[in-house]
C-alpha positions, -999 to +999 in steps of 0.1 A: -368+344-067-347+313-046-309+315-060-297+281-055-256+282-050-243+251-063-207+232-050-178+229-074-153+202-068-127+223-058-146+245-027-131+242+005-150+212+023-160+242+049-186+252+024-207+222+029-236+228+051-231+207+089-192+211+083-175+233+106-137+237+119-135+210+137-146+183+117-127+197+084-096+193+106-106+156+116-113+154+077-076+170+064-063+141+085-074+117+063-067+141+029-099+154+022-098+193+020-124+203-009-154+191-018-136+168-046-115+154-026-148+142-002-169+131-032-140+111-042-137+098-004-149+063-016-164+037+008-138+009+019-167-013+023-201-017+030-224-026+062-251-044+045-278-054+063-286-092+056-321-111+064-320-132+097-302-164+096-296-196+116-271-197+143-257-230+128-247-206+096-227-179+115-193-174+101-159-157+121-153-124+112-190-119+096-214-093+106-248-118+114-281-110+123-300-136+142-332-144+163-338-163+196-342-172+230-325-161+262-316-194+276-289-184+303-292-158+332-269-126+325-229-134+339-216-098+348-177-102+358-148-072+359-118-069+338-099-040+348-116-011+333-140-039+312-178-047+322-186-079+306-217-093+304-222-129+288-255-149+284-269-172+252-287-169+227-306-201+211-327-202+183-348-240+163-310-253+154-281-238+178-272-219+205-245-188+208-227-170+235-235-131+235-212-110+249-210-070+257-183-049+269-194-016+293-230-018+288-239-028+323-274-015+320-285-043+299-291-065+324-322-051+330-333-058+296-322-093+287-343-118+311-341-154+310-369-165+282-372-136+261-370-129+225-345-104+205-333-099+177-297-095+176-271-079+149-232-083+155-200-093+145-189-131+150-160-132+169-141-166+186-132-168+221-110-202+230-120-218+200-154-215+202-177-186+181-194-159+199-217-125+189-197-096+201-212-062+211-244-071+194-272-041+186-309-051+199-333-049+169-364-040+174-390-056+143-399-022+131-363-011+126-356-045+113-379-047+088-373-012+076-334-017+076-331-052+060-314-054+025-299-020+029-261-008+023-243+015+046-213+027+029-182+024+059-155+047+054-115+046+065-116+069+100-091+082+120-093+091+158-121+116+165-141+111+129-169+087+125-182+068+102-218+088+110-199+122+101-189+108+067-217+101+057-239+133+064-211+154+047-210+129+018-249+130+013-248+169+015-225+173-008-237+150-034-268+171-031-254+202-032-232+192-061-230+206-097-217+179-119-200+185-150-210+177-182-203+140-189-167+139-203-167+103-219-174+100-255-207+081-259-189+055-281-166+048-250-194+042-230-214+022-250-183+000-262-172-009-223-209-009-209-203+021-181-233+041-163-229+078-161-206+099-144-229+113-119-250+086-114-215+068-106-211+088-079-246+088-063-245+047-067-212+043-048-218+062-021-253+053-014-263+019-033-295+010-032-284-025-041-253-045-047-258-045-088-262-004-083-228-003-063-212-028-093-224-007-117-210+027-103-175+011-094-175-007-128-175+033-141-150+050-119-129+025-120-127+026-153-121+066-152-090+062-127-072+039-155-085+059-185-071+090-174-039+073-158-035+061-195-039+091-209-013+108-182+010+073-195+003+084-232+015+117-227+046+108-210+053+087-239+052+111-264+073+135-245+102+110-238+103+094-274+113+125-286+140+136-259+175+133-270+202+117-253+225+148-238+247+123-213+255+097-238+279+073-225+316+075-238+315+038-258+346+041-264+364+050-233+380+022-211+357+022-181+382+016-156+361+030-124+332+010-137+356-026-141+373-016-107+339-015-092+330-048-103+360-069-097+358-055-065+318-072-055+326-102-031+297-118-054+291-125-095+263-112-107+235-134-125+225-138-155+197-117-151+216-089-135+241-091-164+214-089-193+199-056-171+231-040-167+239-043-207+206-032-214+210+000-189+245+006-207+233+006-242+204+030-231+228+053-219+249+048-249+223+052-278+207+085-294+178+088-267+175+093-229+169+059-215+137+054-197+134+022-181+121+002-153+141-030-137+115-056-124+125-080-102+115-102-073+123-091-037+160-104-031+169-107-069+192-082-061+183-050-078+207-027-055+236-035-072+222-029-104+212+008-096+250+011-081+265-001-111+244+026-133+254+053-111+290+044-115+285+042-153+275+078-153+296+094-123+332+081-145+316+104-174+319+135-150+279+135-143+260+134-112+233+108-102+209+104-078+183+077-063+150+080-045+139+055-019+108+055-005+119+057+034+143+074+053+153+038+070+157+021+035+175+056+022+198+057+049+205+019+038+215+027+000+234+051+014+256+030+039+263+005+014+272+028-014+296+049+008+314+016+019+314+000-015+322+028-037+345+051-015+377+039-019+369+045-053+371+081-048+336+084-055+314+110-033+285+103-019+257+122+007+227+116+015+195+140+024+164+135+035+135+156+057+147+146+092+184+168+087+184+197+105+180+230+082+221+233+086+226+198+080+207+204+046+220+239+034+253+223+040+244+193+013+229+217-012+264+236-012+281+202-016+256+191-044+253+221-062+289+225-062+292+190-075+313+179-043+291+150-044+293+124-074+260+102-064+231+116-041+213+092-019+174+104-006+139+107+002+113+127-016+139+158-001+157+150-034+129+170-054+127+197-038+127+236-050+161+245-027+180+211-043+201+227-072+219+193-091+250+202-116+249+183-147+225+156-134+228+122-157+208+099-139+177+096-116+168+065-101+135+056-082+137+028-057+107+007-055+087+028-077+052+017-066+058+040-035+059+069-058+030+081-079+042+094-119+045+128-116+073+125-085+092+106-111+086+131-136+092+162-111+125+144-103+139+135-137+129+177-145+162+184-113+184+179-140+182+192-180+166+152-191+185+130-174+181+093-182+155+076-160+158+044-143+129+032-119+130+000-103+105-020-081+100-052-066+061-054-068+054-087-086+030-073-110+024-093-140+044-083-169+009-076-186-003-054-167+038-042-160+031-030-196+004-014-190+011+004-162+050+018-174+037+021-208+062+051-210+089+028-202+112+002-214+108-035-189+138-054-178+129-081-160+154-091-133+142-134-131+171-150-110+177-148-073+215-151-061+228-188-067+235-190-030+202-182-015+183-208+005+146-211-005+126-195+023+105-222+043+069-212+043+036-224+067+000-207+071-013-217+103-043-203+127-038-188+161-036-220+178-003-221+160+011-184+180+028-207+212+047-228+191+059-197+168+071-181+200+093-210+206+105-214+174+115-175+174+133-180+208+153-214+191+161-192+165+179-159+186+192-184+210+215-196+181+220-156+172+199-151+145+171-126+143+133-122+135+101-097+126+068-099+139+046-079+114+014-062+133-015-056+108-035-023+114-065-013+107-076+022+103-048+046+100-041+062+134-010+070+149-022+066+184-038+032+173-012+022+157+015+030+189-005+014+215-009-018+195+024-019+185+036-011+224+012-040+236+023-064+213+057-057+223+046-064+261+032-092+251+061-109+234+087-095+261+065-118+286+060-148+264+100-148+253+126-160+272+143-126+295+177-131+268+155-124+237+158-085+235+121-072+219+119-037+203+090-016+180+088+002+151+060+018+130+052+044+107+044+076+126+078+074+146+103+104+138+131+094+114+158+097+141+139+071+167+131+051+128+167+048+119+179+042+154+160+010+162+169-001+118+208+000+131+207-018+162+186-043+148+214-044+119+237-046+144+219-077+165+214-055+193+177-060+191+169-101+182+130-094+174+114-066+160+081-056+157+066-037+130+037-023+108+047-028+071+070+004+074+100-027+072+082-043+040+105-025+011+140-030+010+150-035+043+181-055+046+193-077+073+209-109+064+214-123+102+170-122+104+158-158+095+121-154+107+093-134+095+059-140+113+031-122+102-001-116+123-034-111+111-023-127+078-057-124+057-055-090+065-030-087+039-028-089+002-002-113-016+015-088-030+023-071+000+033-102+021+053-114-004+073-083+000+073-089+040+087-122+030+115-104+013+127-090+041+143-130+051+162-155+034+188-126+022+217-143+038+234-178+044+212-189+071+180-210+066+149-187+065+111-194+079+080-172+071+047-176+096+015-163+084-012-165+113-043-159+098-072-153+125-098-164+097-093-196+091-123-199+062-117-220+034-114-190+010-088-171+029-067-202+033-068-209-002-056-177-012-026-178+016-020-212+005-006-199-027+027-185-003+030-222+006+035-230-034+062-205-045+086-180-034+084-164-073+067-129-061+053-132-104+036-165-095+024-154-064+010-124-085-005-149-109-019-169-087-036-143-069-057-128-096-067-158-109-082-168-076-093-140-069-109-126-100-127-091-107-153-098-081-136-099-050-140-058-046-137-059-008-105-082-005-072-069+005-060-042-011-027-047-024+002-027-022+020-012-050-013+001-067+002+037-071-023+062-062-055+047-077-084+056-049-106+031-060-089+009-087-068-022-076-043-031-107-053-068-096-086-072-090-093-050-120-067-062-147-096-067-170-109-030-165-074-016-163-067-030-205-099-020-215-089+016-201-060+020-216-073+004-251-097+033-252-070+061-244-050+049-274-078+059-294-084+094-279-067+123-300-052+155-283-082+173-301-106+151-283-086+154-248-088+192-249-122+193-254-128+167-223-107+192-201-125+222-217-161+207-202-143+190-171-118+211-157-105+185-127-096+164-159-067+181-166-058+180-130-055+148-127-037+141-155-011+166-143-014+142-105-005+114-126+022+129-152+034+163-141+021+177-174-002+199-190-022+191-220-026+225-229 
């Protein structure tokens, strides 16, 4: 007798066949560590192998894969390190140039006259299209490859997309799926495919209605159980009493000494928030509520003024920001605002030294400190609060549910306050907090200058130089946003350090050009944020580690390469980072595809600076269909769902939670084990 040993989601990715040390290291890099974590690995996109076409149809940026003649001799010139051979390819209605880099040994195989069939991307090259890198088909392999999808997976340095795929296919294979967890009426009702079968499909579509069909179904999971994580959390908090209830009828001196002292008024907007916070805080329940508003509407204060509100009552507060560059940023500004107050304030996060932070738990603990300013450092184990009233997220999207929840569980039920500037549409807003109450902050400071906005193609790069050079030489300062790829730090540093080069050549020698991105330590992070606070740095250029919250009045340009590259969302939050002081602001967007789709959806930055009509905008021109487009950011920590592109999906989820009982979820977990787990990712709860 054969025993067949099955794989359970949550074995150690070492336990499928062809994986050994190495490549479960390359793998952890990229989060995948059991078997789970791999089958939910999802494809970014797909290589799908399209019939030949006419050179005349051949798209930039578009994978092609054409037939012809060899009509020039083979060019072979050196670039440095590069071998670059150039020659044309010309079939009944156009030519194209071919070009390869380090593949010297071709010339032996491409002769004036003959035939081949070619397959590469379409790249431009001083305005003019060529086929990059291009594989030689041979008929066999085309004929036998035609119509097929190769699922392409997010790498880092040292993984392939090859490696992905072998593991994938094993473990599917190897796999024992649980028992199908969705009720059949569920399934019937919203038209989804099975479980399994939705895992086969999305890995390894045979077709483009298969891969639909599978997404259609996990997608709809992701939000479902989301929901049911949301509908938890709901319960819970409706029935948690209010044990920090604001005095209403003390005088509130600190709190009207803070305000008379802001060199600003606040809006209307801020006003109706800041009641709304108060009365929470007030009434018989802990308040539990998220402050929408656009990038700039000025959301900062708002989260001061709550913290004051519950520091004159003898409590502590704290706030959560995403960054150690934005946290160290709340931090200056509350220190300088609220000090001569009295009020104590420190900050922690996971770049102090281990003295630096045994020191701050002594102060915190000891409630030396009235409001604590951090990074995810804030939640954990060693942090001991004393009589915590208030927990604030800042920019929520960067922070799945259960960190809220772990944080508002530092202190004996605090009230909760979460803010974010993702434009998400208050439908979906809804949707997505359903465990909280929505103010929506509308109004942007009277005073601010409406950001001037242009899309332009690369031909426009020159004349943006110039304009950022105008703009230093009369002392203001600008970002230049890199976009990257794949996530790799060494990628990511050497593009960043070239593009710096670059600019430090093409700028005049007074324009002083520094870098930042994400995989810098905190200390080298925080560093270049002050002198480029300080206008010891004019231009700065970045990944989208400066796209939340970042403030720097004196920078009045924001140019963003690679543009379509981007979601909406997201570069509407670049946007943000200009146009926050008295000066006249100007936003760039290069887009190096300069189709008629892409420029339609940047267009929608040239309409409106309202990050909720941008939002609007976006998914109606967009739609459900556009599953490859840019994903957005603020999505929380959906793998495969995009709150956007599947609004419809995402209400039709959480209209089916509502009619799930606890009887019914406990016997989902009790056939599905990683159920439950996920729900606790989402909520920081149990079910049972």
């Amino acid at each position: 007798m054969i025993w067949v040993i099955f794989l359970q989601y949550t074995d150690n990715i070492l336990n499928i066949k062809g994986i050994g040390e190495k490549t479960a290291a390359l793998l952890n890099k990229v989060g995948v560590f059991s078997v789970g974590d791999l089958i939910e690995y999802y494809p970014r996109n797909y290589d799908v192998f399209k019939p030949i076409q006419s050179i005349k149809d051949a798209q930039y940026d578009e994978t092609v894969t054409i037939e012809g003649f060899i009509t020039d001799s083979v060019n072979i010139k050196k670039s440095g390190r590069l071998t670059i051979l150039t020659t044309r390819l010309k079939d009944s209605d156009d030519s194209i140039r071919v070009v390869w880099f380090n593949m010297p040994y071709l010339k032996n195989m491409i002769k004036l006259g003959n035939r081949f069939i070619l397959r590469g991307k379409v790249s431009r090259n001083n305005g003019y299209l060529q086929l990059e890198q291009p594989k030689i088909i041979s008929k066999e392999e085309y004929y036998k490859s035609v119509n097929t999808m190769t699922p392409v997976y997010s790498l880092t340095h040292g993984l392939n997309n090859t490696t992905i795929v072998k593991a994938v296919s094993q473990a599917i294979g190897e796999l024992e799926f649980d028992k199908e967890y969705l009720p059949v009426d569920i399934r019937k009702k919203y038209n989804l495919c099975g479980y399994s079968k939705a895992v086969k499909n999305i890995h390894f579509p045979k077709t483009m209605e298969d891969m639909l069909e599978a997404r259609k179904r996990l997608v709809f999971d992701e939000f479902f159980i989301f929901s049911l994580a949301v509908n938890r959390l709901k319960e819970d908090k409706n029935k948690t009493l209010n044990s920090y209830r604001l005095n209403k009828d003390s005088d509130q001196t600190l709190y009207k000494k803070v305000m008379d002292s802001l060199p600003f008024t606040l809006t209307n907007a801020q006003l109706k928030t800041v009641d709304e916070i108060y009365n929470d805080m007030s009434g018989e329940y802990c308040m539990n509520r998220l402050v929408q508003g656009d990038v700039g509407s000025g959301k900062t204060i708002v989260a001061i003024l709550a913290l004051v509100m519950i520091v004159q009552e003898g409590y502590q507060g704290a706030l959560m920001a995403p960054t150690e560059v934005l946290a160290l940023q709340h931090y200056e500004s509350m220190k300088e605002l609220l000090l001569p107050f009295g009020l104590s304030v420190v900050l922690l996060t996971g770049s102090m030294t281990v003295k630096e932070k045994k020191e701050t738990y002594e102060v915190i603990k000891n409630h030396e400190a009235d409001i604590i300013i951090g990074t995810h450092a804030l939640i954990q184990e060693k942090v001991e609060y004393d009589n915590l009233g208030l927990v604030i997220t800042d920019e929520q999207h960067r922070f799945g549910v259960r960190q809220r929840d772990i944080f508002s569980k530092k202190g004996d039920k605090p009230h909760i306050l979460v803010m974010s500037a993702t434009p998400i549409p208050r439908t979906l807003a809804i949707i997505l907090y359903g465990d909280l109450d929505i103010s929506i902050i509308d109004e942007l400071p009277k005073d601010r200058l409406p950001i001037k906005n242009c899309v332009v193609d690369t031909s426009y790069r020159e004349k943006a130089y110039k304009f950022i050079a105008k703009e230093v030489a009369a002392g203001r300062q600008a970002y230049v946003i890199c976009s990257m790829i794949e996530e790799s730090e060494n990628i990511e540093a050497e593009n960043i350090k070239d593009y710096v080069e670059r600019l430090r050549i093409n700028l005049p020698p007074f324009v002083t050009v520094e870098g930042l991105y994400g995989k810098m330590k905190p200390k080298e992070k925080n560093d270049i944020m002050e002198r480029f606070a300080k206008n010891e740095i004019n231009v700065l250029v970045s990944t989208t580690v400066i796209e939340v919250g970042v403030n720097v009045p004196n920078a009045t340009v924001m140019m963003v390469e690679d543009a379509h590259r981007f979601g909406l969302a997201q570069l509407h939050q670049l946007r943000g980072r200009v146009g926050r002081g008295k000066y006249q602001s100007y936003c760039i967007f290069i887009s190096g595809n300069d189709s008629k789709k892409i420029m339609e959806r940047l267009g929608i930055l040239n309409k409106s600076n309202n990050g909720f009509f941008v939002a609007e905008e976006d998914l109606k021109l967009r739609g459900p269909g556009d599953l490859f487009g840019i994903r957005q950011s603020g999505d929380i920590s959906f793998k495969i769902g995009d709150i956007f592109n599947d609004a419809a999906s995402l209400k039709e989820a959480c209209e089916g939670a509502k009619d799930i009982s606890l009887e019914n979820i406990r016997k989902m977990i009790k056939e599905n084990s990683w159920i439950e787990r996920k729900i606790i990712d989402y909520s920081g709860n149990a079910i049972l």
